[in-house]
N, C-alpha and C positions, 0 to 999 in steps of 0.2 A: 112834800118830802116828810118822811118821818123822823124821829127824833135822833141827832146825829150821835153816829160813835165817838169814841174815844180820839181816833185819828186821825175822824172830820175838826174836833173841836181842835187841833194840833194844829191841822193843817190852817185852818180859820185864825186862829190865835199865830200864826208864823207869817200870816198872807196880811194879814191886818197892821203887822208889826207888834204886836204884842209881847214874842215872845220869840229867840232866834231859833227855832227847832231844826234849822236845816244846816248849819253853821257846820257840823260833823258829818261824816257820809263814807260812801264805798267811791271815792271818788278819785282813790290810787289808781292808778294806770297798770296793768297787766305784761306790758311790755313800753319803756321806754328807749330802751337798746334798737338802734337799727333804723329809728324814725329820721326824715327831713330834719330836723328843728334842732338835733343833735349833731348832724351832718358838716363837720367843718373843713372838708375836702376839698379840692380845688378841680374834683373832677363830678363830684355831684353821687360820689358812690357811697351813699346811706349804711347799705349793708355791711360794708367791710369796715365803713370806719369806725365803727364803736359796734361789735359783733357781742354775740351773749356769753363768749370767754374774758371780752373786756369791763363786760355787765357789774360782774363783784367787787372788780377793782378801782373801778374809775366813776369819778364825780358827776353826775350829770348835771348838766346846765338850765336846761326847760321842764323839769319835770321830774319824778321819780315812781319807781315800779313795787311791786310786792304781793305778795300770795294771800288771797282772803283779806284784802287791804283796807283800810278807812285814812281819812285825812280831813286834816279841816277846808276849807270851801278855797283857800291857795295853797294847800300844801306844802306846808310852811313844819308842822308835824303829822309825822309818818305813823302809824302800826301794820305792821304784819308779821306773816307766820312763818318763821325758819323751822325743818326737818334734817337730821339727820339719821340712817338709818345703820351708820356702821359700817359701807359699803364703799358710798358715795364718793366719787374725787372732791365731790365739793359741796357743801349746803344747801340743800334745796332751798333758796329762798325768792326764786323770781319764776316762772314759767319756761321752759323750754320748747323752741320749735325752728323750724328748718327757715331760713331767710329765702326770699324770693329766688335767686340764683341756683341756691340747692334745692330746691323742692324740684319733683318731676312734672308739677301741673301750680308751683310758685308758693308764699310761705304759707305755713301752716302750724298752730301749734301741736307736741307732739305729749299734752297731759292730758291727764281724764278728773275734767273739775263739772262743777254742777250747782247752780243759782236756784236756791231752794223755796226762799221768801226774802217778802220784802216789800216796807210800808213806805209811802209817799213820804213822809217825815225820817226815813230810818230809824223808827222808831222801836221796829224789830227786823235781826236780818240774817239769813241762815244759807252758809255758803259749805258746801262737799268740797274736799279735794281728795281723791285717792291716791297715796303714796305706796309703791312697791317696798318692800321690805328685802329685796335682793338687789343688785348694783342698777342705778338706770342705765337703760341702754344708750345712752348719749352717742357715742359712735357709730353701733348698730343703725341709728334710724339715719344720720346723715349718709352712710355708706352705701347703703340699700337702696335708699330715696334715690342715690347722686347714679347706682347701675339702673336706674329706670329708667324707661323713656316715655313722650306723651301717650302712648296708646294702651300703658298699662296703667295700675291700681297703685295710690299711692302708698306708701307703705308706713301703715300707724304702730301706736303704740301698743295696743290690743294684739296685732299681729304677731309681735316679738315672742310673745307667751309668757311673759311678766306677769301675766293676772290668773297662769291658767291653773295653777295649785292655790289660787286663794291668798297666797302670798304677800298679802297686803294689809295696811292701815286706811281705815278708814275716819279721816280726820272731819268734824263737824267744828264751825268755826261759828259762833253765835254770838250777836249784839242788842242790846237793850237800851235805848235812852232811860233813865230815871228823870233825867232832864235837858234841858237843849245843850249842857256842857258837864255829863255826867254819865258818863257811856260804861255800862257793865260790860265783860268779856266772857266768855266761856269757851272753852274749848276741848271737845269732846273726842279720843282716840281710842277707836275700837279695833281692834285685832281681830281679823278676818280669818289667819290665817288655824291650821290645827296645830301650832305648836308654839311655843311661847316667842318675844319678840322683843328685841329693845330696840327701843328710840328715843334721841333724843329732840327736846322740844324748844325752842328758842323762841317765845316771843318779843319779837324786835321794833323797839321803838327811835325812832331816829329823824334828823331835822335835816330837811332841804341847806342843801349848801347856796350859801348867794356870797359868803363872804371871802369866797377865792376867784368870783369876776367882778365883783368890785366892794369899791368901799362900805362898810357898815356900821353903825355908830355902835353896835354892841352885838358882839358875837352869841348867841345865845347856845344854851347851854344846859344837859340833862347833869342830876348830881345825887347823888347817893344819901338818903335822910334815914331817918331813926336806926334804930339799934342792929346790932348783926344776927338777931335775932330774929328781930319784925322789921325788917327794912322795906323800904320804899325810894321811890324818885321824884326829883320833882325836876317840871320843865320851865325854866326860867325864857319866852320871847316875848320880845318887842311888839311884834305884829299880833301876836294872836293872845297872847296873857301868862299868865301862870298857870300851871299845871299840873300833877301830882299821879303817878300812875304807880298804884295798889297791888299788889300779887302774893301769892302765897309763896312758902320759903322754897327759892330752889337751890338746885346744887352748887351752881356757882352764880355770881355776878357779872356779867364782861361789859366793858366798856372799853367805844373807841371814837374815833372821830371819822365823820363823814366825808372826806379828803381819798382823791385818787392817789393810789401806789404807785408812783411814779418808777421807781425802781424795776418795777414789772412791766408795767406799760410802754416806758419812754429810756429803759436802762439807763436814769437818773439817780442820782442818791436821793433820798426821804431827807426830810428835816426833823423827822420823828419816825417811831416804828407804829406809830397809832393810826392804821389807816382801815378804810373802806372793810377790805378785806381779811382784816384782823380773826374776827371769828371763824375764819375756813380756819385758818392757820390752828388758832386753838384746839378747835373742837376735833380736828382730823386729826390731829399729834396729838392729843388728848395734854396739851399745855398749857393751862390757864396763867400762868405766874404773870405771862405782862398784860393780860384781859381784867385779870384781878385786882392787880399790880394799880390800878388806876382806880379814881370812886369819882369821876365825872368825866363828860365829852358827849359827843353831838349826837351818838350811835350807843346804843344799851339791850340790852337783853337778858332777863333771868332765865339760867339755863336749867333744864329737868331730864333729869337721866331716869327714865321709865323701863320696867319691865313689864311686860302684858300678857297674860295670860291666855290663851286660844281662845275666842267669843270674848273677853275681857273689855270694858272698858272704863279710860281714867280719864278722871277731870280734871283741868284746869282751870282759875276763875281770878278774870283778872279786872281794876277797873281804872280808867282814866277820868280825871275828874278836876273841876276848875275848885275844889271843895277840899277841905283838910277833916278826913273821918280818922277813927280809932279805932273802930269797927267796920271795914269796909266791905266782910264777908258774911256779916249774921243775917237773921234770918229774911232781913228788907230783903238782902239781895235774892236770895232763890222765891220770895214773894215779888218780886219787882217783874223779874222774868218771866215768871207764870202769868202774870196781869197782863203783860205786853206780848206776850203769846197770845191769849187772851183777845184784847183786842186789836190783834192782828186778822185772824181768825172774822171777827166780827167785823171787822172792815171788807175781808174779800169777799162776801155775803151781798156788797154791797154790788159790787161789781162782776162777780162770780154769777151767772144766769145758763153755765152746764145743767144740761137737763139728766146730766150722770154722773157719780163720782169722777169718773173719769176725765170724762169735760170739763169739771171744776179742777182739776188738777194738773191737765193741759194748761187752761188757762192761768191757774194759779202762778206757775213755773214760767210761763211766757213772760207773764209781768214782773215777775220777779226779777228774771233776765234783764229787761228792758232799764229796772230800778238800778240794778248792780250794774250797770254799762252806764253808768254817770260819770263822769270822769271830767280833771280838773285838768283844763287846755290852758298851756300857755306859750305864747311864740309871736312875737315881737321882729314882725321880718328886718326893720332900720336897721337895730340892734343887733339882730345875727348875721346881717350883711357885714357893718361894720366891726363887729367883736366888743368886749367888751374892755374896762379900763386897765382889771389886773392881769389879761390875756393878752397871748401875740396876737396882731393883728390877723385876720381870716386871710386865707391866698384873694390875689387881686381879681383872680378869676371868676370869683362866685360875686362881684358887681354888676356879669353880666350875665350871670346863671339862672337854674332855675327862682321861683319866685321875685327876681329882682325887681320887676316894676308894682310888687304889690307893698310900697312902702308905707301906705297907712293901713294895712294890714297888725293889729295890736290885739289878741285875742289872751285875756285874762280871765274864763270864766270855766261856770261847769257847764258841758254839754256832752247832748245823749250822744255818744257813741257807736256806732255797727259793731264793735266787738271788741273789745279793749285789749287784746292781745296783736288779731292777724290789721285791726283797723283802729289803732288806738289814735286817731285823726280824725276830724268830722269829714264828709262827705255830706255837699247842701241839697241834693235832693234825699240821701238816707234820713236826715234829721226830718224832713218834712213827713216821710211817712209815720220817723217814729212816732211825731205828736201826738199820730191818730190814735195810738193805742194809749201815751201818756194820757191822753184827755180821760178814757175812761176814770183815771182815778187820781190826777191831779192836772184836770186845765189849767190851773196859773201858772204851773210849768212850763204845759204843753205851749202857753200863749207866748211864755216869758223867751224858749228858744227858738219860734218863729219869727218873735221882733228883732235877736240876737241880729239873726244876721240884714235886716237892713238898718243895722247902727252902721254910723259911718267907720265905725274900724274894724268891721269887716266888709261890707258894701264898699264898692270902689269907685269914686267921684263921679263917675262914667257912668254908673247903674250898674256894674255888672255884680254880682255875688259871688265871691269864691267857689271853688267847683269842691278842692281837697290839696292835702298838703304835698302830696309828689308834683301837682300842676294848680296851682287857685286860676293859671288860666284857659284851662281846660273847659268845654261847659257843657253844666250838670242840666240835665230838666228842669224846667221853671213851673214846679209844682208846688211852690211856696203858697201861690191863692188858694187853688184846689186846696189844700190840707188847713187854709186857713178857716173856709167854709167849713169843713167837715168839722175841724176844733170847736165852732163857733155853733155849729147843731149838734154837736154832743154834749157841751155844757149845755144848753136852751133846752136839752131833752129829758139831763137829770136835775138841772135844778129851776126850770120855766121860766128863766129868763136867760139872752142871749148877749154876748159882752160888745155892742156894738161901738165901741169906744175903739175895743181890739181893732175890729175890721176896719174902722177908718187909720188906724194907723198903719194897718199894715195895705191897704190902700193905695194913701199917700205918697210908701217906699218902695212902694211896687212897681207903680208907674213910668217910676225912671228906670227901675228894673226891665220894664215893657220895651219903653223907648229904645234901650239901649237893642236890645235881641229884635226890634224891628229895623235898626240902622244898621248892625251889625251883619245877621247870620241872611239877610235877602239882597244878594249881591246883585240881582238881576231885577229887584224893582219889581215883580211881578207876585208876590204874594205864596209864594213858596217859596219853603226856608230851607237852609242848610243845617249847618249845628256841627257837624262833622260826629266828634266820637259820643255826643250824648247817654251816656252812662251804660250804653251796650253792649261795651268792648268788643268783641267779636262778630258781633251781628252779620256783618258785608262781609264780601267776597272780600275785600281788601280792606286793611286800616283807614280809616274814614278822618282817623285826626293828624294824618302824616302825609300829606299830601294826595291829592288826587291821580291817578293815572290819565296819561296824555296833557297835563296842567289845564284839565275842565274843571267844572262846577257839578256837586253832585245833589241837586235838589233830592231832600229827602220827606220819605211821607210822613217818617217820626217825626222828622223838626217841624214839618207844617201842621202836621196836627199838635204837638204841642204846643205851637202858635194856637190855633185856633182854642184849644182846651183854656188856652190862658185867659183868650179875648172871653169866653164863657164864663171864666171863676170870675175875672174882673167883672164882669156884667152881673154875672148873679150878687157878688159885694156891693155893686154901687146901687142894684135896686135892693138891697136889703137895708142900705145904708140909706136914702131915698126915702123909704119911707116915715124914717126919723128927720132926716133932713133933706129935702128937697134940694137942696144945693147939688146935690148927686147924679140928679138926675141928666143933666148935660153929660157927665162923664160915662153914665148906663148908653147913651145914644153912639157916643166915641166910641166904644167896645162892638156897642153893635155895626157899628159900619165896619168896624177891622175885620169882623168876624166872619160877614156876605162875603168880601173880596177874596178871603182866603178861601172858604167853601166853594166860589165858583171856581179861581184857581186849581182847586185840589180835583176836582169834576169834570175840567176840560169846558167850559163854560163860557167862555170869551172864546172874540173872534182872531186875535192875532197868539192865541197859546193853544200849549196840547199838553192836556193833563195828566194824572198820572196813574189812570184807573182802565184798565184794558181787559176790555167788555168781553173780550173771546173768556178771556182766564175768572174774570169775575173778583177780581181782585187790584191791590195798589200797589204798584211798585215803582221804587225812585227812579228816578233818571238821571243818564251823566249826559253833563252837554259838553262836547267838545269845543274846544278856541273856532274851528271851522265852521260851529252850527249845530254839527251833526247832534243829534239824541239817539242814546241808546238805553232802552228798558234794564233793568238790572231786576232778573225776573225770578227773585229772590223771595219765594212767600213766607211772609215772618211774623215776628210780632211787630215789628216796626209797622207794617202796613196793615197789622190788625188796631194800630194803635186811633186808626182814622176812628172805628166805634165808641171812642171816648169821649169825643168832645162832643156832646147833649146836655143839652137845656130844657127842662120844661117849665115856662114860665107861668105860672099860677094865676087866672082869674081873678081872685083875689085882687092879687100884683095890680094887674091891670087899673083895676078898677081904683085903685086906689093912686096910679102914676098917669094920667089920660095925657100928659105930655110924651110920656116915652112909648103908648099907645101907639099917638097919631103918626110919631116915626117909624114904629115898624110900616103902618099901612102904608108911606111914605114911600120907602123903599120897596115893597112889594108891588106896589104902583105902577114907580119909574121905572125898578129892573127890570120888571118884565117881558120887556120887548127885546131882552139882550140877551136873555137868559134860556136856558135851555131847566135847568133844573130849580125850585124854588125853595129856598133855604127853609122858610115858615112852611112848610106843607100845610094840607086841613086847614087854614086857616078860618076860622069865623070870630067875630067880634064877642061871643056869646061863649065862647072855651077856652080852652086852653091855649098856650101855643107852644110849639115843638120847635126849636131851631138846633140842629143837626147837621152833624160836617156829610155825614154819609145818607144819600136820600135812602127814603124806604125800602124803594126797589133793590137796590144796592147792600141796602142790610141786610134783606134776605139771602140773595146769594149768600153776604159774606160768611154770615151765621151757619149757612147748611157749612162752610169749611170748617169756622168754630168746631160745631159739634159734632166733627166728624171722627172717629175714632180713627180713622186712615189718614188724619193730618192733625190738628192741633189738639183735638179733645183725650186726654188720659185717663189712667183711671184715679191720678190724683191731682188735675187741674188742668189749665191749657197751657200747653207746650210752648216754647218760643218761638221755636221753628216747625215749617211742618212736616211731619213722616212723609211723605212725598219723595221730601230729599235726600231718602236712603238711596236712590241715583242722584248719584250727583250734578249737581246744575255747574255748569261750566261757561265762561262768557270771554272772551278774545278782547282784547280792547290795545291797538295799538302793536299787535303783535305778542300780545305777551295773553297767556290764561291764566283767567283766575278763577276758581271755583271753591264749592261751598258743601257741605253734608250734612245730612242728620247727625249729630254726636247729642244723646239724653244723656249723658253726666259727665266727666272729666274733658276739658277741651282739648283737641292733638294740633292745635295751633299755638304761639307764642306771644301773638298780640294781647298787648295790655298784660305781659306778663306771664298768662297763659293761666291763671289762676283763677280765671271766672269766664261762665261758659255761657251763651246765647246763644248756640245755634242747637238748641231741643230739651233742654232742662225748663223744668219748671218754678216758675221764679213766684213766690208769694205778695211781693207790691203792685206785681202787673197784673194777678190776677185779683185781687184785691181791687183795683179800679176797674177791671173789665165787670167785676160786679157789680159794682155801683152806679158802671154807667148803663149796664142792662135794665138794673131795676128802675133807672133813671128812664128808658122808654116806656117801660112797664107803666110807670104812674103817668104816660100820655096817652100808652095805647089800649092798657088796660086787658084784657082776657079776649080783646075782638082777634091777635095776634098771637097765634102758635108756632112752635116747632117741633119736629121729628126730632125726640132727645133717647139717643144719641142720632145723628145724620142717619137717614134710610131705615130706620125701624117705625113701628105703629104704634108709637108712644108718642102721642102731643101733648106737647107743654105750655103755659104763658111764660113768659118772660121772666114774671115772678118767681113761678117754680122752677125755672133753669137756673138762676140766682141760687136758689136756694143748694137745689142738688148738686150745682159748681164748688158752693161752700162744702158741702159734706164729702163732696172728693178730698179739698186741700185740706181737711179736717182731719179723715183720714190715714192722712200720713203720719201723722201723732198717736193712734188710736191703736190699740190692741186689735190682731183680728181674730180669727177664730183660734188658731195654735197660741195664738198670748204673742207673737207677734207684733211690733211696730216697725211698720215699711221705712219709718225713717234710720230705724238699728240694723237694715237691712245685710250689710257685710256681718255683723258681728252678733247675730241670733242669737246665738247661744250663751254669749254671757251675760248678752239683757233679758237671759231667761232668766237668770238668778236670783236669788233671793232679795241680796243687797244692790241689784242694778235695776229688777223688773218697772221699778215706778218712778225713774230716772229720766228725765226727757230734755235731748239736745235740737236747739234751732237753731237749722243750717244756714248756710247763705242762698242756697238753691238746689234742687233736688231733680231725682232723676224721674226722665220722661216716659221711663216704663215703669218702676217701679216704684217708684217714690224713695229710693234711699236718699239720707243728705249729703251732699255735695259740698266742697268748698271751706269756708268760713266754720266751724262748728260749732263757735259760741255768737251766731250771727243774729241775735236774739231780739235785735233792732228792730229790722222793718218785719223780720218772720216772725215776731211778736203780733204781729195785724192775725195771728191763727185767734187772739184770743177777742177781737171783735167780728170775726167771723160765727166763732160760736156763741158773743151774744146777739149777732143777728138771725141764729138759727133758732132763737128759744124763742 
């Protein structure tokens, strides 16, 4: 390694204990409104009970939301950014977008923000929001959305024609550590539009309410210090220390306390007129006397009445600080900035390996994303079953509602997020891919939320891991090992050494993880699993997590290949772990025998089963076994049954020779099966190589492969599809009397399962193709260049393995990239305005994208696992 940066030494000095650099962060929440954990219903309906009209006025319980946000590590103190633009019913201060119910394909937010930068410490961090400078269309987009139906285009905010005169501010929101509790602000408002513009600027700092559900020894408290000249604030808490937030002089002062307007909410009288929503009231009646009127309370904000000029832009500069300065605007601060730009810059160098501006600026923005989707979870299932001390009790109902038996459920920390707006929730197999991208530039992270969830308060006594906050007992893919390998060779590749400490622990919590999904999801004992809705949502002719049709069992090839990938990543941990400690090695043999059973299972391999791979079609599809016996094929070709090419191993010579215990068991079993078997799991075997252990024999890969990369089924031109083109007729199957049938759809779903808001039957999903690449190249390093294909299917282009790897990457790659017109396929609805000036180098990552074109789909700031774009393109350089 060479000599480290600036925000290696940070990150060293924070990881060491040195020094708390990570204690401040973007780890406000984008949307708290609408979530489970706010949810105090007695019928389990999220959405309506605390909706984003109740947002301004009412106290949240678990959490709090804000625009361009930071907080300290429990959010405990808040900043962010309020707008008003003169128009507005109300303050722009929290995100706007349509709740599950109203959306025409489920929620969605309806702003246009953008994750610009951003250092593993927060050490520098630079967030977009574009505000219109005409009325938002708040009713527009629920009216329009609510006349859609599933088979049209959702209808965005772009669409309105809000942006289409320019009409807008562009607000740049910038942060700097000086120190781990010394956080400069800036904030940057440039006027888009051709004609002059006022706005008003509120940045609002304010403190989490805990003292209206229960008792606290000391109510803490923002208060108004030095002169009315050169004023300041200071934050006086308990939990997190003393405080001092710096700003230059604005127009007015307001203060109010963080407390629901009951009067509005619950048509109750107030105890005070100082609540929540105080500063709509002010700033919209243009009446300061009772926001003034006060010089301390839990809610604050210097307010700035700007005029801007056409191209004009005015600064802001503000600074939070555990320090008492006199000076807290000279010239340190605009040197401080520039250093920490500076070595921002010098850090993505590190992990930036685009072989074009361009690709460095994908990636740049990808991670970025990933950084600003930190977010501080908190939810206490006991607690919010029960209620709290100074609250009515919750309806009796929700005792047997959703999450009730996950009551050591206690989730106080920061983790990575899918989207902080549409998924301000964890989801446990999303966090697992995001590692892989965190590892690039801060493993201890990456380590630190893979162990999160097998602590016992999230893990549930049983082994199971929470799935996500609408169902923890839903279940997610158990790709927690898988991702923990990949974490554990991506630190070993940039700093040569691997954290074997890690993988024994995550090992250890795995195990019963294992046990559980082999007691659980194999109701038939025979080595093929179920799982039901496994993170597909849509995938099957029918809801997979709502009961089966005819009350059968519907073995599936995702669940059992899942199994089997697991029994692999376990295998690969425990000889990786093995050959530090031999003790391991007995548990490396465990894995391997889970892993034969299922591979012959999945094959049709035994003599009293029938598998689920049917040689006419050339492919795997689930089976439903009825109560009678019967089996019926569900002859579905998806990704579920492309999902059987993942689970490979190549065990390393090396390896071998260094474990001759875990040797002489493979020969062991190769041995005895053999007279049972029809297919051998070790193919090639010789003492003297490699060895191969594969869910899908060879012969079988090839077929499967020609479908891969077929352009008439799953291959696009920007990744593999979920489903295949095939099923532009639609597959139809009878079960009991009733049809059920399935289509091609490449981007919005016209079903309603799972909400209807995420689509698997033909969009192209970025984590699945992300593994299917890993685990090609995974054959690649057994078969090496003796193994080609016709890339794309039926043309006279052969490839290795390796290079289908590669040119899979450059497809999903792609979709981020300019093409020849200045075009990016993922801006694909809306061309024209990311031709622009101030849009063209703007790049949003979807939740999933479409299967012919590559437009985004879904999620918009889904920056989580479609963050994996930016170890894609360091795998391409």
């Amino acid at each position: 390694m060479g000599e480290l940066t600036e925000e290696q030494k940070r990150l060293e000095a924070h990881y060491s204990k040195e020094k708390d650099w990570l204690k401040w962060g973007p780890y406000l929440s984008e949307r708290q409104w609408g979530t489970v954990r706010e949810d105090y219903s007695s019928n389990g309906d999220a959405w309506n009970y605390l909706p984003h009209d109740h947002a301004r006025s009412r106290t949240y319980r678990w959490g709090e939301d804000g625009i361009a946000g930071i907080s300290d590590r429990y959010c405990n103190i808040c900043f962010g950014i309020g707008l008003w633009n003169g128009k507005d019913p109300i303050i722009k201060e929290r995100l706007f977008g349509l709740t599950g119910p109203e959306g025409n394909h489920g929620e969605d937010v309806k702003e246009l923000y953008y994750y610009l930068e951003n250092t593993p410490t927060h050490s520098y961090m630079k967030h977009l929001y574009k505000y219109p400078q005409n009325e938002f269309p708040y009713d527009r987009l629920v009216d329009e959305n609510k006349k859609r139906d599933e088979n049209q285009l959702e209808f965005e905010l772009l669409d309105t024609g809000i942006f289409d005169s320019n009409d807008y501010f562009d607000v740049l929101t910038e942060y700097a550590k000086a120190d781990g509790e010394d956080l400069l602000i800036k904030i940057s408002i440039s006027n888009r539009s051709a004609n002059s513009a006022a706005l008003k600027v509120l940045p609002t700092l304010w403190i989490r309410n805990f003292w209206d559900f229960a008792k606290v020894s000391e109510k803490p408290v923002i208060k108004k210090e030095g002169s009315n000249q050169d004023p300041y604030v200071s934050i006086a808490h308990n939990y997190v220390g003393n405080y001092n937030l710096y700003f230059e002089k604005p127009a007015h002062l307001l203060f109010t306390e963080n407390e629901t307007n009951r009067t509005k909410i619950y048509n109750e009288a107030n105890d005070h007129p100082f609540k929540k929503d105080l500063f709509h009231d002010a700033v919209i009646n243009s009446d300061y006397t009772l926001a003034e009127g006060k010089d301390q309370g839990t809610k604050f904000a210097p307010l700035y009445e700007l005029n801007i000029g056409p191209g004009e832009t005015r600064e802001l500069k503000l600074r939070l600080t555990a320090n008492t300065l006199t000076t807290p605007f000279d010239k340190e601060f605009d040197t401080l900035f520039s250093d920490r730009m500076n070595e921002s810059e010098a850090f993505l160098k590190t992990y930036v390996n685009g072989n074009s501006e361009e690709l460095k600026e994908i990636q740049k923005q990808a991670v970025a994303g990933i950084l600003w989707s930190k977010q501080y979870y908190n939810y206490e299932v006991e607690r919010w079953l029960k209620g709290d001390s100074n609250e009515s009790p919750p309806p009796v109902e929700r005792l047997k509602g959703r999450n009730s038996s996950w009551k050591t459920l206690r989730n106080h920390d920061i983790l990575s997020m899918p989207d902080k707006w549409e998924y301000p929730w964890f989801a446990a197999w999303d966090t697992a891919f995001h590692c892989i991208t965190l590892a690039l530039v801060d493993s201890n992270f990456a380590k630190q939320q893979l162990l999160l969830f097998t602590k016992e308060w999230y893990m549930a006594p049983n082994g199971q891991i929470p799935a996500y906050e609408w169902n923890f007992s839903d279940v997610n893919p158990p790709v927690q090992a898988w991702a923990s390998i990949q974490v554990y060779e991506t630190e070993k590749k940039r700093t040569g050494k691997g954290d074997i400490n890690f993988l024994k622990r995550m090992f250890n919590k795995l195990a019963l993880n294992f046990t559980w999904w082999v007691n659980r999801e194999d109701s038939s004992n025979n080595n093929v699993f179920e799982g039901g809705f496994l993170g597909l949502d849509n995938i099957g002719v029918f809801d997979r997590s709502k009961g089966i049709p005819g009350g059968g069992v519907l073995e599936q090839v995702d669940g059992t290949s899942w199994m089997a990938l697991y029994c692999l990543n376990m295998l690969e941990m425990a000889l990786l772990i093995a050959m530090e400690d031999e003790t391991f090695e007995d548990m490396a043999l465990k894995y391997l025998g889970h892993f034969v059973f299922i591979a012959e299972a999945l094959n049709n391999i035994g003599q009293d089963y029938e598998g689920s791979w049917d040689e006419k079609d050339g492919f795997f599809y689930d089976r439903l076994i009825l109560p009678n016996g019967e089996a019926h094929p569900i002859k579905v070709r998806s990704i579920s049954g492309l999902l059987s090419m993942t689970a490979v191993l190549n065990i390393k010579k090396d390896w071998l020779d260094k474990l001759p215990r875990f040797r002489r068991s493979m020969e062991w079993f190769r041995k005895h099966r053999i007279e049972n078997t029809k297919y051998q799991v070790m193919e090639e075997y010789a003492e003297d190589k490699d060895v191969l252990l594969s869910l899908v024999p060879k012969k079988r890969l090839q077929v499967m492969m020609n479908s891969v990369l077929s352009e008439q089924e799953f291959l696009s031109d920007y990744g593999i599809r979920s489903l295949s083109k095939l099923h532009e007729k639609s597959y139809t199957i009878g079960i009991e009397g009733v049809d059920y049938c399935i289509d091609y759809e490449p981007a919005e779903s016209n079903t309603g399962i799972f909400g209807g808001n995420s689509n698997w039957r033909g969009p192209i999903w970025m984590p699945m193709n992300y593994l299917f690449i890993n685990s090609i190249v995974e054959y690649h390093d057994y078969f090496g260049d003796k193994v080609k294909f016709a890339y794309p299917t039926g043309s006279s282009n052969m490839l290795t393995l390796k290079e289908i790897s590669d040119e899979l990457s450059k497809r999903l790659v792609q979709i981020f990239k300019k093409d020849d017109a200045g075009n990016r396929p993922v801006h694909g609805l809306h061309e024209k305005k990311y031709s622009e000036a101030h849009f063209k180098d703007l790049v949003l990552f979807y939740e999933y994208f479409h299967g012919d074109n590559g437009r985004g789909v879904g999620a918009s700031h889904q920056t989580g696992w479609t963050a994996l774009v930016a170890n894609l393109v360091d795998g391409m350089s």
